[in-house]
OpenMM code with the backbone's topology and positions (N, CA, C; nanometers):
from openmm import Vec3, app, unit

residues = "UNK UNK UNK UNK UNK UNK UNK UNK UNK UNK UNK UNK UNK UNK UNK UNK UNK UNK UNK UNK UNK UNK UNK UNK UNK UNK UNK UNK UNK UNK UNK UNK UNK UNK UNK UNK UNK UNK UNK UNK UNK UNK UNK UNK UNK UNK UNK UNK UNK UNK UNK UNK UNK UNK UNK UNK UNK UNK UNK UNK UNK UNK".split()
positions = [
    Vec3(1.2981, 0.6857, 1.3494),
    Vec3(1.1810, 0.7536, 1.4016),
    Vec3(1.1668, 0.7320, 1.5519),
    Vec3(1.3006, 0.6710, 1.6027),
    Vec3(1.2494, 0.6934, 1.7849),
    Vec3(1.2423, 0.7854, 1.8545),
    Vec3(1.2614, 0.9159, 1.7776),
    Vec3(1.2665, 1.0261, 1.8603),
    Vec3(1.1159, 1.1092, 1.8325),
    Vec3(0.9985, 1.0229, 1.7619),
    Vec3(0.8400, 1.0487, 1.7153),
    Vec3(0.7661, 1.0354, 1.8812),
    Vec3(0.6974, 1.1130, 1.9110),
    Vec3(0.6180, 1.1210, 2.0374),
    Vec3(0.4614, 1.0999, 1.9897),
    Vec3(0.4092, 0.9365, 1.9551),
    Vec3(0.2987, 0.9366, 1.9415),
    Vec3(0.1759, 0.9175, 1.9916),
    Vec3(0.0654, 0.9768, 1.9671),
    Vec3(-0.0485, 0.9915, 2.0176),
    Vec3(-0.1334, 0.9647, 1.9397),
    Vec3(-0.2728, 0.8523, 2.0457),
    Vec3(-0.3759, 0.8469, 1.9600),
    Vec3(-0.4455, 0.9879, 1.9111),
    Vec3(-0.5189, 0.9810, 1.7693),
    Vec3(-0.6244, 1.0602, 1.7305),
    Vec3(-0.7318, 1.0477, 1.8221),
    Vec3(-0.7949, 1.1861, 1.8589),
    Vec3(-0.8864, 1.1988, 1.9286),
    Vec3(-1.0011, 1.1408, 1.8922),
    Vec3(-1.0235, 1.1388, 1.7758),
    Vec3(-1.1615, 1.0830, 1.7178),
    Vec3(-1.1462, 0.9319, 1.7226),
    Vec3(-1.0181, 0.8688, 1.7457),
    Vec3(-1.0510, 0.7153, 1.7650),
    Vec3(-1.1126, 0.6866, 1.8795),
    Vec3(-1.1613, 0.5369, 1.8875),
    Vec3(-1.2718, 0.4816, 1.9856),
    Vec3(-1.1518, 0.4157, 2.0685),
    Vec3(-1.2045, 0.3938, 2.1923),
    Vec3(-1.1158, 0.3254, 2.2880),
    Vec3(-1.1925, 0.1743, 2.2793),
    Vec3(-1.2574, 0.1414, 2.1981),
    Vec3(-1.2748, -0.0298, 2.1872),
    Vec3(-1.2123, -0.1068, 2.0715),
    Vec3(-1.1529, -0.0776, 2.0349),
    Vec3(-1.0056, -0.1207, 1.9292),
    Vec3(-1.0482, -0.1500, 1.8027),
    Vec3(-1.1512, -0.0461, 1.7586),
    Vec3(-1.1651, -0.0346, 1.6162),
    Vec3(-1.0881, 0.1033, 1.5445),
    Vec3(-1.1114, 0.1212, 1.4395),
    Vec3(-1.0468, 0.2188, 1.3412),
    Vec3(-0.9810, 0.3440, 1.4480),
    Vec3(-0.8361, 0.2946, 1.4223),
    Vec3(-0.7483, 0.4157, 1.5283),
    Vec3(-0.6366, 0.4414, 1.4429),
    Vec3(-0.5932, 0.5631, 1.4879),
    Vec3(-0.4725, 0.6190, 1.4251),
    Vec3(-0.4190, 0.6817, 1.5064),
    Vec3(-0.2459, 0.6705, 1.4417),
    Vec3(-0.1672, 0.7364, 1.6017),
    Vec3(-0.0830, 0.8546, 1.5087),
    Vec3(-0.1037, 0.9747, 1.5522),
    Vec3(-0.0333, 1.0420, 1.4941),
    Vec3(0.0821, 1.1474, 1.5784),
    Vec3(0.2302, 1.1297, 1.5228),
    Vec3(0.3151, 1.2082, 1.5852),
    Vec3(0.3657, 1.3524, 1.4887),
    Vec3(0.3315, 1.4848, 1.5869),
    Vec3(0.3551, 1.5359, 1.5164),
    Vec3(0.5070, 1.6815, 1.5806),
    Vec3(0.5342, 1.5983, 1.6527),
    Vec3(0.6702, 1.6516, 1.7015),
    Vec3(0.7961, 1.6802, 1.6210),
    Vec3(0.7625, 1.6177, 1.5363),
    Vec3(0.9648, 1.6075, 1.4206),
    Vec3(0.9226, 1.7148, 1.3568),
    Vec3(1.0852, 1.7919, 1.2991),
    Vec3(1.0533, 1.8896, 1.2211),
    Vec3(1.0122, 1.8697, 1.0580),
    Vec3(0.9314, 1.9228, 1.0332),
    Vec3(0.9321, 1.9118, 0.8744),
    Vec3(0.8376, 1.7892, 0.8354),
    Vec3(0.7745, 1.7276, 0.9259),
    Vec3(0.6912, 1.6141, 0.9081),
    Vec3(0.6359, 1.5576, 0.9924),
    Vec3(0.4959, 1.4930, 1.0161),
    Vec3(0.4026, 1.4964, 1.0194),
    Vec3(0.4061, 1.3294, 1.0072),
    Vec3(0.4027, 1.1976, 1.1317),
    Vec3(0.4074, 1.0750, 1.0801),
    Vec3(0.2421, 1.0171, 1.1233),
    Vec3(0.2021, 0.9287, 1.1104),
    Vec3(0.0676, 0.8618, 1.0783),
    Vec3(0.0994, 0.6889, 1.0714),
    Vec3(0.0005, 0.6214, 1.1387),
    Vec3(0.0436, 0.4787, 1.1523),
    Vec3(-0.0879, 0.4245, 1.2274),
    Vec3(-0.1649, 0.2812, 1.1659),
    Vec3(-0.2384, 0.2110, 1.2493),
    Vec3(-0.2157, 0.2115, 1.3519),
    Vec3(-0.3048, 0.2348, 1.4745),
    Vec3(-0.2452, 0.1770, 1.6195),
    Vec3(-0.2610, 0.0480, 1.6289),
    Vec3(-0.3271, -0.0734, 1.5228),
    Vec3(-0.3686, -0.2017, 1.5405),
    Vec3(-0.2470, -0.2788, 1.5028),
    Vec3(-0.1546, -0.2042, 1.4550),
    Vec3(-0.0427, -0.2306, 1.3306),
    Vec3(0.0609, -0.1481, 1.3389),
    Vec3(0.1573, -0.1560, 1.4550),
    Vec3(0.2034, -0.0084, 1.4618),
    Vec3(0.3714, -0.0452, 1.3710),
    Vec3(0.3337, -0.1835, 1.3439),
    Vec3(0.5299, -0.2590, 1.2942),
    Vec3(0.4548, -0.2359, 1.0980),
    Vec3(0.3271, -0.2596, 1.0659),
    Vec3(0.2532, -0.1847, 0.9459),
    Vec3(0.3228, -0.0943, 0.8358),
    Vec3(0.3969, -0.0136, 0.8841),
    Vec3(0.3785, 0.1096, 0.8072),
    Vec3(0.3893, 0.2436, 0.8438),
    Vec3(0.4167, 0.3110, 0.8274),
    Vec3(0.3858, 0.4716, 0.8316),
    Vec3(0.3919, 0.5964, 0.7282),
    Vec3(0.2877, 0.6837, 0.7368),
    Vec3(0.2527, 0.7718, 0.6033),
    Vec3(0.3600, 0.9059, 0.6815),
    Vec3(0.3867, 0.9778, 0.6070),
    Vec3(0.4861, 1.1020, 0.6076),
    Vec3(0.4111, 1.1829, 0.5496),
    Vec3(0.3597, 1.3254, 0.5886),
    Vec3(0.3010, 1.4441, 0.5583),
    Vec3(0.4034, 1.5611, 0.5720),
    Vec3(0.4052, 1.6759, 0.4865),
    Vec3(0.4448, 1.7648, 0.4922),
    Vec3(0.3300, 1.8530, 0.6177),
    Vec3(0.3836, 1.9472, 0.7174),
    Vec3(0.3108, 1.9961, 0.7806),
    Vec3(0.1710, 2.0672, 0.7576),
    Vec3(0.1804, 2.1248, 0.6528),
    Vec3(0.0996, 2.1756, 0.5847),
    Vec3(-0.0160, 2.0978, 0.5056),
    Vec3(0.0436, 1.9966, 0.4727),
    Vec3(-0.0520, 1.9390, 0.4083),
    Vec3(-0.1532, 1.8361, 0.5174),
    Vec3(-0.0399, 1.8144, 0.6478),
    Vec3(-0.1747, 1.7021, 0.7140),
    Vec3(-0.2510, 1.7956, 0.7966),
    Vec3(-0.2506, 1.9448, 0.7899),
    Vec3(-0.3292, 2.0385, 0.8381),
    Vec3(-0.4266, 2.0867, 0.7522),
    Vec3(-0.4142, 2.0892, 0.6042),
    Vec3(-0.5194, 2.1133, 0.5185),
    Vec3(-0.5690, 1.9765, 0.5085),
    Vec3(-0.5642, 1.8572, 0.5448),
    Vec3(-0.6206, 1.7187, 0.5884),
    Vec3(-0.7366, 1.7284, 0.7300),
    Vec3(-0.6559, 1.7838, 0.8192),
    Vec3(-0.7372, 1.7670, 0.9295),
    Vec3(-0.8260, 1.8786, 0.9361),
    Vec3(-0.8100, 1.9726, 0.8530),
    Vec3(-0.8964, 2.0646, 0.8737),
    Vec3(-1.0452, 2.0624, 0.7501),
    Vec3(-0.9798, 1.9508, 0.6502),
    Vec3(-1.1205, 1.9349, 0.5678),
    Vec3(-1.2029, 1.8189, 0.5937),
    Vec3(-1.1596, 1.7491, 0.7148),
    Vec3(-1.2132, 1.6522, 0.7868),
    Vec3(-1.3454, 1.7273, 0.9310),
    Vec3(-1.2962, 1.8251, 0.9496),
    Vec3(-1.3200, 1.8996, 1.0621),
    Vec3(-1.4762, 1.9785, 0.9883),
    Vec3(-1.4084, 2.0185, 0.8608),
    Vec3(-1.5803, 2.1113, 0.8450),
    Vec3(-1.6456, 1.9859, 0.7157),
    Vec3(-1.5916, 1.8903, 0.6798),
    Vec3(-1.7009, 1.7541, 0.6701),
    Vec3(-1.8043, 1.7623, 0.8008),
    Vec3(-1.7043, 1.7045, 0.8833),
    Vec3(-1.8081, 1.6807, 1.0205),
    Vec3(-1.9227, 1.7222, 1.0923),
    Vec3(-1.8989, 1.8640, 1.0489),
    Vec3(-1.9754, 1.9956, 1.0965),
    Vec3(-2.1284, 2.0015, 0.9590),
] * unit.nanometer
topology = app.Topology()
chain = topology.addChain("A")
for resn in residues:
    res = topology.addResidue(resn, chain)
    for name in ("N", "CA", "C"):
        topology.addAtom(name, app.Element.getBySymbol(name[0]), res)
């Protein structure tokens, strides 16, 4: 995965509580990982699916 270009989530706080870094540059997937914990773990999404994710997060909010 060194070729993943990751970025914090916008909705995380810049005082180092609940953050997530998500890269979504590779083809065919979609990676996800604590930023507190970045040696942790990482979740794998099909494109599609971490877009029907972020988008039922989006009209929660609303």
């Amino acid at each position: 995965m060194t070729d993943a270009r990751w970025r914090t989530a916008s909705r995380s706080s810049n005082n180092g509580g609940d953050c997530v870094e998500v890269a979504d540059n590779l083809p065919g997937r979609v990676l996800v990982r604590d930023s507190k914990d970045r040696d942790g773990g990482t979740l794998v999404f099909a494109p599609a699916a971490w877009a029907s994710f972020v988008g039922a997060v989006r009209q929660a909010a609303h």
